[in-house]
N, C-alpha and C positions, 0 to 999 in steps of 0.2 A: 198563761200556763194552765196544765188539766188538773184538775182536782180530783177528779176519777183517775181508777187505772185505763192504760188504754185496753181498747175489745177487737182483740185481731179478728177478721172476718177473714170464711175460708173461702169464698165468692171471687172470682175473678171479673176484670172489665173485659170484654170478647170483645176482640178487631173481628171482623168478618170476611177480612180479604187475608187476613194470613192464612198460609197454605199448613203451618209447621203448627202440628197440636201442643200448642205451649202449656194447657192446662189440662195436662194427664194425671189422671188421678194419682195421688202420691201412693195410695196403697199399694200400688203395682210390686209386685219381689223384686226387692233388691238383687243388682248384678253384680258378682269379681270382676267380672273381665268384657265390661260391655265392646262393642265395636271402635275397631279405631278411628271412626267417622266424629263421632259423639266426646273425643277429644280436640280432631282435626279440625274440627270446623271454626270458621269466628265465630266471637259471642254471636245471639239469634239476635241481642239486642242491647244497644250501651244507648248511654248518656243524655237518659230522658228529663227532658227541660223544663218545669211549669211554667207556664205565663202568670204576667201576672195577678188576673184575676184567679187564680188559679180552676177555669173549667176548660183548659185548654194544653197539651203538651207535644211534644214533637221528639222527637227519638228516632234512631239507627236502627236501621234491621239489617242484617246481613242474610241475603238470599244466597244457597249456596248452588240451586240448582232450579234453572237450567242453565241460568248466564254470572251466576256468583258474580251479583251484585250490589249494594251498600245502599238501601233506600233511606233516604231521608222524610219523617211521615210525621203529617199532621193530626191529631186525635184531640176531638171534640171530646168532652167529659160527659156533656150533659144531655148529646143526643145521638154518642155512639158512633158519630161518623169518623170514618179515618180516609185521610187523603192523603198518596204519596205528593209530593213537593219534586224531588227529582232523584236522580241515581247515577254510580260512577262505578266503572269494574276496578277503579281504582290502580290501575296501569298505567296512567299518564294523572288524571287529575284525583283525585282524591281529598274525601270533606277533612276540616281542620277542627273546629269547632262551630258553635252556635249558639246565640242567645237572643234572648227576647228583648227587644228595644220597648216594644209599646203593645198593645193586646193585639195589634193584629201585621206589627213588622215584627219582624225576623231580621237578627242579622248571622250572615252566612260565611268564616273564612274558609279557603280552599285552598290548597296546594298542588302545585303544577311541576310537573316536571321538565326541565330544562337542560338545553345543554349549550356551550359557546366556545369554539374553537378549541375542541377537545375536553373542555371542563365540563361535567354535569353538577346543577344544583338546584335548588326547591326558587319557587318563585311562588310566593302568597300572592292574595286579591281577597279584598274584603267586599261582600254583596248586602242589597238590603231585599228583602223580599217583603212583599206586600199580599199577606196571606188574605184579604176581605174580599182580595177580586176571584173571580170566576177561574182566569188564567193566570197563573204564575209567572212573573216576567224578574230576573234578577237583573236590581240593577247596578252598575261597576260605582263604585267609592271615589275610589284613587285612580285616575288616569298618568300614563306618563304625560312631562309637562317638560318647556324650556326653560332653561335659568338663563342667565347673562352674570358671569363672571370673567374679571380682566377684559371686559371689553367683549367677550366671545359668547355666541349663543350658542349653548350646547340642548342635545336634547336626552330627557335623561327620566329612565323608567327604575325608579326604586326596584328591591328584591322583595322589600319585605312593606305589601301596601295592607297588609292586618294587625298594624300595632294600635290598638284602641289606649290610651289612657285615661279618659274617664268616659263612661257611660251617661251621665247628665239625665240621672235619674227624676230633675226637676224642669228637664227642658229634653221633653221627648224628642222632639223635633229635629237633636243635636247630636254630634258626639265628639270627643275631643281624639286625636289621633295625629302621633309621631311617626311625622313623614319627611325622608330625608331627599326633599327636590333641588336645594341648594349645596350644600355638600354631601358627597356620601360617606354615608355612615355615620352622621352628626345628625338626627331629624331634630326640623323644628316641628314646634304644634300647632297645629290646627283644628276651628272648627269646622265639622263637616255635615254637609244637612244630610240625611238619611233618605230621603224623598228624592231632592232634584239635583243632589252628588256637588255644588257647590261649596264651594269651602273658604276660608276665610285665616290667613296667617295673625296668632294671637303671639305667638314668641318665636324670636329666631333663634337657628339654632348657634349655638355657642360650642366654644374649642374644646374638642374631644366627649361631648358630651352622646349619651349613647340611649338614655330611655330617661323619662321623666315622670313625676309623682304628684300626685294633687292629695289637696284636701278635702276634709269629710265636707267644705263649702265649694267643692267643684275647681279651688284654686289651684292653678298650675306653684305648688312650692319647695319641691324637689328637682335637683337636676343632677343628674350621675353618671361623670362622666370617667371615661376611661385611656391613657394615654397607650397603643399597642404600641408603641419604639421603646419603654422603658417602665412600664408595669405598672405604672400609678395611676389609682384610681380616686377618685373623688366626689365626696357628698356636699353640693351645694346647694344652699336652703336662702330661701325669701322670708325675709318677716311676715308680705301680705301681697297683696294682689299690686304689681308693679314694682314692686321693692327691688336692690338691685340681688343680686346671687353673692353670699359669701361661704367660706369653705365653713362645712359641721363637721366632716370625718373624711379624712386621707390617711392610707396607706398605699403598700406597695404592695400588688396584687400575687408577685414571682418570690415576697420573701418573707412579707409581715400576715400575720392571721388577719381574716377579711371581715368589714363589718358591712351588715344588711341593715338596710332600712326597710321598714314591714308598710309604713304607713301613719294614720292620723289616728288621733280620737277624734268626735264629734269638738270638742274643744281645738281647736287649732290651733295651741300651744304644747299640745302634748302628744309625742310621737313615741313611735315602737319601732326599734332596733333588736337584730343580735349580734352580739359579740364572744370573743372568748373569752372565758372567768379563766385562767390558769388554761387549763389544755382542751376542756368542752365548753360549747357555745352557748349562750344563756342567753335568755330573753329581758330588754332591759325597758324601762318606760325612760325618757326625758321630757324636762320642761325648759322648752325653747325660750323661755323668758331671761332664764338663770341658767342656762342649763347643767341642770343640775340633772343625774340620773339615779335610776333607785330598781335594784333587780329583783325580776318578779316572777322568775324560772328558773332555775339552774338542777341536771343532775347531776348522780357523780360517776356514773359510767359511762352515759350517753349524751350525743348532742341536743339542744332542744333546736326542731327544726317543723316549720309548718307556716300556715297562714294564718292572717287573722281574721278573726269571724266578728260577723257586728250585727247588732240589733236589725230587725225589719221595721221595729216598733218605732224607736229610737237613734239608731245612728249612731249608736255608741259603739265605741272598740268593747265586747264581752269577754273574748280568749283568745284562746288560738290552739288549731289544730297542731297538737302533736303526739307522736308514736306512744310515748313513753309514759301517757298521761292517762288518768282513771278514763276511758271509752274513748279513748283517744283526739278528747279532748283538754285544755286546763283553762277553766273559769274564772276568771277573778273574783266572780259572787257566786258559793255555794250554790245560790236557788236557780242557776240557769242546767244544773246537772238534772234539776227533776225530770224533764224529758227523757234524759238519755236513760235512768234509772227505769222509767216505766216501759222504754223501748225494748231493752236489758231482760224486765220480766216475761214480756211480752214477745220476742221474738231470743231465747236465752242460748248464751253458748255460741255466740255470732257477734262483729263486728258491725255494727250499727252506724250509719254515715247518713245525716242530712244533705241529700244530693244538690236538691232546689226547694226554694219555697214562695209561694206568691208574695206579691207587694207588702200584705198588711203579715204575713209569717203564720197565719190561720192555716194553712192548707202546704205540704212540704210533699216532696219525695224521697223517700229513705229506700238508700240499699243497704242491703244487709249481706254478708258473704262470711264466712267460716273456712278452716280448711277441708272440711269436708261436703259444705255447700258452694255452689256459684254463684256469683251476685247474681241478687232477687231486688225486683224493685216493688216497694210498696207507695200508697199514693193514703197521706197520712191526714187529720181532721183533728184539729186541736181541738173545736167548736164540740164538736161530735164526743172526742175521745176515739175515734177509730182509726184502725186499719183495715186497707185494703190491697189484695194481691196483684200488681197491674204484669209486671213482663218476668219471665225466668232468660237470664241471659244463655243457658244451656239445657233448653227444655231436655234434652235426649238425654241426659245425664239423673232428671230428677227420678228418686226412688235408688240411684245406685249406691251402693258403701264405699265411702272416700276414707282412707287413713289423715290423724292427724298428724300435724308435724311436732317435733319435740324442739328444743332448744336444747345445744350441749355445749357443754368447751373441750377442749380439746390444750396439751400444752405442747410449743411447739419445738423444734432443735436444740434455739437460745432460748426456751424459759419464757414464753409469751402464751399470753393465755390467749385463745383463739373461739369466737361463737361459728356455730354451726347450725342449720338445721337437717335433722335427721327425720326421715320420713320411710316408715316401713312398710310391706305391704301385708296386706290382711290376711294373706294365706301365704302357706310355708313355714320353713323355723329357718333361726339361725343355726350356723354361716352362711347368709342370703348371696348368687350372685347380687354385686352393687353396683350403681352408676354414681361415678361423682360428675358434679353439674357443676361448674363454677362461671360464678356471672359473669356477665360483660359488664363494660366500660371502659377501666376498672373504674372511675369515681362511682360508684353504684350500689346496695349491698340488696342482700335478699332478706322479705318479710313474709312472715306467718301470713294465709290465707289461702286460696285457693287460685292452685295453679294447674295450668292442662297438660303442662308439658309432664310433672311431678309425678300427677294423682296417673298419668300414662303408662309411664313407666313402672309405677308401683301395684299400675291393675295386670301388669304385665309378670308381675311376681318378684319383680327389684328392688333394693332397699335403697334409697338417692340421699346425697348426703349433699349441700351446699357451704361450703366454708365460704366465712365472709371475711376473707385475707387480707392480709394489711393490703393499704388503697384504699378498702373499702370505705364506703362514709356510715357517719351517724357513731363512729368512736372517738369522738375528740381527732384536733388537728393535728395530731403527732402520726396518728395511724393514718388518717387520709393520705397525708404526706408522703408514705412511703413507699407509692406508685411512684415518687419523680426518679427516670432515671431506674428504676429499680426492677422493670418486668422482667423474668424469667429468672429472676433471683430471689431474694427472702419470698416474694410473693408464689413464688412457683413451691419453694420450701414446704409453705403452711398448706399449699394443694396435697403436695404429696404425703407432711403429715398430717393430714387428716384420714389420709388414707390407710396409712398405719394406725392410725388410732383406733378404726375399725376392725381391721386386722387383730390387732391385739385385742380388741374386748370382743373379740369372736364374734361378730356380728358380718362384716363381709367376707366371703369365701376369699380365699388369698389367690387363687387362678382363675377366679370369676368377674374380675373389678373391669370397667371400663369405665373413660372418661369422655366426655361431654359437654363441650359450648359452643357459644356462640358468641362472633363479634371478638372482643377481649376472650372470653372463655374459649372461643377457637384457637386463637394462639394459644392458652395455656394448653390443650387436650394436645395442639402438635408439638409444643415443646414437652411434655409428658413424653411423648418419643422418644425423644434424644436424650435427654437429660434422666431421664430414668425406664431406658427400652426394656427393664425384664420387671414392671412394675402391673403393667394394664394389658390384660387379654385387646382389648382393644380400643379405637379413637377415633372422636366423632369432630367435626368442625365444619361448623359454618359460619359464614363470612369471615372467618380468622386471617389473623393477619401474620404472615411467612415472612417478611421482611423490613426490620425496622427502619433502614435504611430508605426503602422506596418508599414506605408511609410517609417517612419525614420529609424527604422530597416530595412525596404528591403532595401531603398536606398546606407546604407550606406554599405552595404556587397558589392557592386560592385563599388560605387562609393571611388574614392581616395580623395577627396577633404569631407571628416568628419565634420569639423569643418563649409565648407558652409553650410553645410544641417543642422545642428545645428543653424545655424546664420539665415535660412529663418523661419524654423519651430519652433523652439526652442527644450528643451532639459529636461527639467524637466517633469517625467513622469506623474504628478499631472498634469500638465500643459496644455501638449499635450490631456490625456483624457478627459479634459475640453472643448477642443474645439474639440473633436471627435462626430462627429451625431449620430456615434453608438451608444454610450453609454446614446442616450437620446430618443430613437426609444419610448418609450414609452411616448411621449409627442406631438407623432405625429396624426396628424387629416387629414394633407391632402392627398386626392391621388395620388400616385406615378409610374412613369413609369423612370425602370432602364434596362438599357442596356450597354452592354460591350464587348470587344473582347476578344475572348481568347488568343489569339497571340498580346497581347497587352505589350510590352515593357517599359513603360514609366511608365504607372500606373497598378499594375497587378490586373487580373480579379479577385481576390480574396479579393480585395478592396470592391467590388460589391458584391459578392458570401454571404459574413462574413455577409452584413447589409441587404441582402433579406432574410437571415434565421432569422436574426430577427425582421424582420416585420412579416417572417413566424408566428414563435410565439408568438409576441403577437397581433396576428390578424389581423393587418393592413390592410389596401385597395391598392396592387400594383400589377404590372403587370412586370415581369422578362424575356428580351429578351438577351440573351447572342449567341453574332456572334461564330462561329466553329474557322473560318480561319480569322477574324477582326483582324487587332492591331488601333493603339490609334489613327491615323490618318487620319480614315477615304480614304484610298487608294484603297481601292477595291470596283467598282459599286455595286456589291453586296450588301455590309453592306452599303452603304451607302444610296443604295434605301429603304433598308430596315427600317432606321432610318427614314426617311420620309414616308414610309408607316404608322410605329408606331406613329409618332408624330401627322400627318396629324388624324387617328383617336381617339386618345389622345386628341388634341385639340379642335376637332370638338366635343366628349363626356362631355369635361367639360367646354368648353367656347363656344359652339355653333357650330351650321355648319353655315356661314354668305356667304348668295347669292346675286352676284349684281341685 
């Protein structure tokens, strides 16, 4: 730990082959209203790695021009050099994640897009890259393989060949990884050499068993499994390495509150679960001896939800990240806060996050983001006591004035208190046109920090308002809960009074209001149509989904688990067309802008396709942009400038063009 405060240095590390001046001097004048490029664009740069000597990191850069594409790059610390490794426009293959096995492999997952007798879906592949050589050569992990069941040789390529379960931080050479070659969607584990992609079966897989857990000694002693014909799920634990599997925790996934296993401490008797204390999730320690349990988190509005963080030193369980906790994180021992305190001083008024840290924890990478800055990465020195400036994920942005977000409640029809974030813009007064944004999922909810889509619309002169409506998560299981079954009812409710709430505290102009999402928030913004046509000048929706009926049908041809998708959406056909917006297009007044990808996996473009043919006919006011090469996540610059082009004058058409 540092004894000094830390000494932020204003010095950056310079790539020499980036094109995008990331380190513009900050004195530059602040802008209201910079260009819609400077929100449009993906971050310049995410999710930089260290190795783990720490003189070495690797990071994302999103190039937007000339061929907007996703370099994956390697950077030397100590002698300035930067090598891309390789790049994807992100249209068919696109990076997943990455980490560092050893100082000079790499491991690389990627996702593929696929499609099989009308169904499209992701198909992972885990690589090893061998950064010492001259040439980069990635090599494949998991190949598909034959099994021999009942007699019959099948051949048979898993979906998902990137599930690592332990890293084998004490056997570089290694890695453990749950791959389902004998039955699908039951993987057993294996060990895999990273070098010459041979592998070795250490456990089969067992009935309904879906991902598995080790210990802080590399021990396979977790198995978790899940039954999709009838909701039960279950935590099977090993005393030790070969011991047989007996049940620790079973419930039923469709009707009982769900328990998580987090992990180990360094002592192999002592595990980290959460459960629900009464109606929020709390963090509990057990001793597998006795098990006896003893709780070490609980709040009382929210749920405790995160991961747990462990020594570099040590190997010990420290905490665990969560929202709700002093720097967002909660310590077991007071003295592991001193860092964050000094980070706190030292870069103040910002959300501080240990991104990575070398082997021995001397050397880390901290981003830092606010709501009115974009993650910054610094590359930090315990030894030293410093920081240093390395990447702005939104160079074009620094120097502009970002508003911050507030937290409100809101109460709703029935007498429910409902949070909010309200975010205003920096010029204007109230009664602001507003856009209400409401999130997808719905299990989802919206957090404090810096968003592009927000700070966009608010440079734009609009006041955005996110309700985080019942569905949402992170309020105890009662509120999660009342997404099953429930969309475009109480949940569409709390959309629309929130929007009254504005209204009445004078802050949104009452003929100025439009609504706005994506995914889930699309279906809300077109059921906003029908269900309340003289409420919103007008309606934004991308990938939303127009009919619950055909979701529950598409869904459930690919998806194995029937009976969730019945339990979120419900199941009675009367029912579901009830809260479909198709089937009310004729009730609709306001104008509409729908857009959607056709390479969209999650929600299919024919969700969209179905509900602009009938505003076709019966005349409506909307405008239909459908991406070529989009899917639902907005991962391609392309659609996603394009969706900012469209919004940007969309909004201006029906809520104003507002100049400081």
């Amino acid at each position: 730990m540092l004894n000094n405060p830390l000494k932020l240095f204003v010095f950056f590390v310079l790539f020499s082959s980036i094109s995008v001046n990331v380190f513009a001097n900050s004195s530059t004048a602040a802008l209201l209203k910079p260009p819609l490029a400077s929100f449009s664009q993906l971050p310049s740069f995410q999710n930089v790695r260290l190795s783990p000597s720490g003189n070495r990191i690797v990071y994302t850069q999103n190039v937007p021009s000339p061929k907007n594409v996703a370099s994956l790059n390697f950077y030397d610390l100590s002698t300035g050099k930067m090598t891309p490794i390789l790049s994807s426009d992100n249209k068919k293959i696109s990076i997943r994640w990455y980490r560092w096995a050893t100082e000079d492999i790499l491991l690389l997952s990627i996702s593929d897009e696929q499609e099989s007798e009308g169904t499209k879906y992701i198909d992972t592949r885990l690589y090893s890259i061998d950064l010492s050589k001259n040439k980069f050569e990635l090599k494949l992990l998991v190949k598909p393989a034959y099994s021999t069941r009942n007699d019959i040789r099948n051949y048979w390529d898993p979906q998902f060949k990137d599930k690592v379960v332990d890293f084998l931080p004490e056997d570089p050479d290694h890695i453990l990884m749950a791959i389902d070659f004998d039955i699908p969607h039951q993987p057993a584990v294996y060990k895999v050499n990273i070098h010459s992609a041979k592998n070795q079966r250490i456990l089969r897989s067992k009935l309904n068993v879906r991902h598995w857990i080790t210990d802080r000694q590399n021990v396979v002693r977790i198995a978790a499994g899940q039954n999709y014909d009838n909701g039960e799920f279950r935590y099977s634990y090993a005393k030790e390495k070969g011991a047989s599997f007996k049940t620790l925790f079973k419930y039923n996934a469709l009707t009982d509150k769900p328990i998580e296993v987090l992990g180990f401490d360094l002592d192999p008797n002592i595990l980290f679960y959460t459960q629900y204390k009464l109606d929020k999730k709390a963090l509990y320690k057990m001793d597998l001896t006795t098990q006896e349990s003893s709780l070490l988190l609980a709040h009382e509005n929210y749920d405790v939800d995160g991961e747990l963080i462990y020594s570099k030193t040590s190997g010990e369980a420290i905490g665990l990240t969560d929202a709700h906790s002093p720097y967002g994180r909660f310590y077991f021992n007071d003295k592991h806060y001193q860092l964050h305190r000094q980070l706190d001083k030292a870069i103040p008024n910002a959300s501080n996050f240990i991104h990575s840290q070398n082997k021995d924890g001397t050397r880390y990478i901290l981003r830092s983001e606010s709501d009115t800055s974009p993650s910054f990465y610094y590359l930090g020195d315990k030894t030293e006591g410093s920081l240093s400036g390395l990447l702005n994920s939104y160079p074009s942005l620094e120097g502009v004035q970002l508003p911050r977000h507030k937290t409100i409640t809101f109460t709703t029809r029935d007498n429910l208190k409902i949070e909010a974030l309200l975010t205003l813009p920096l010029f204007g007064e109230a009664p602001y046109p507003t856009v209400v944004h409401p999130h997808g999922g719905p299990g989802a909810r919206d957090y404090s920090g810096f968003d592009p889509y927000v700070s966009f619309m608010n440079s734009r002169g609009y006041a955005v308002i996110r309700p985080n409506f019942r569905g949402s998560t992170g309020y105890g299981h009662e509120f999660a809960e009342a997404q099953k079954g429930r969309w475009g009812l109480e949940m569409q409710d709390d959309i629309v009074d929130a929007t009254q709430h504005l209204i009445e505290q004078g802050i949104a102009q009452k003929d100025k209001i439009c609504i706005f999402g994506a995914s889930y928030g699309g279906y809300a913004a077109m059921m906003a149509t029908v269900k309340t046509p003289d409420l919103y000048a007008c309606a934004v929706s991308f990938a939303g989904v127009s009919d619950l009926k055909a979701l529950r049908r598409s869904t459930r041809e690919y998806f194995a688990g029937s009976l969730f998708i019945d339990a979120q959406l419900g199941k009675r056909s009367s029912d579901l067309a009830s809260r479909s917006p198709i089937n009310f297009v004729e009730k609709i007044k306001t104008p509409l802008l729908i857009m959607h990808g056709v390479e969209d996996r999650s929600v299919p473009v024919e969700q969209s396709r179905a509900f602009v043919k009938e505003l076709k006919n019966q005349g409506k006011v909307f405008k239909y942009v459908e991406s070529r090469l989009g899917g639902h996540h907005l991962k391609l610059s392309e659609q996603r400038h394009e969706l900012f082009v469209e919004l940007e004058k969309f909004l201006s058409e029906h809520l104003g063009e507002i100049t400081p």
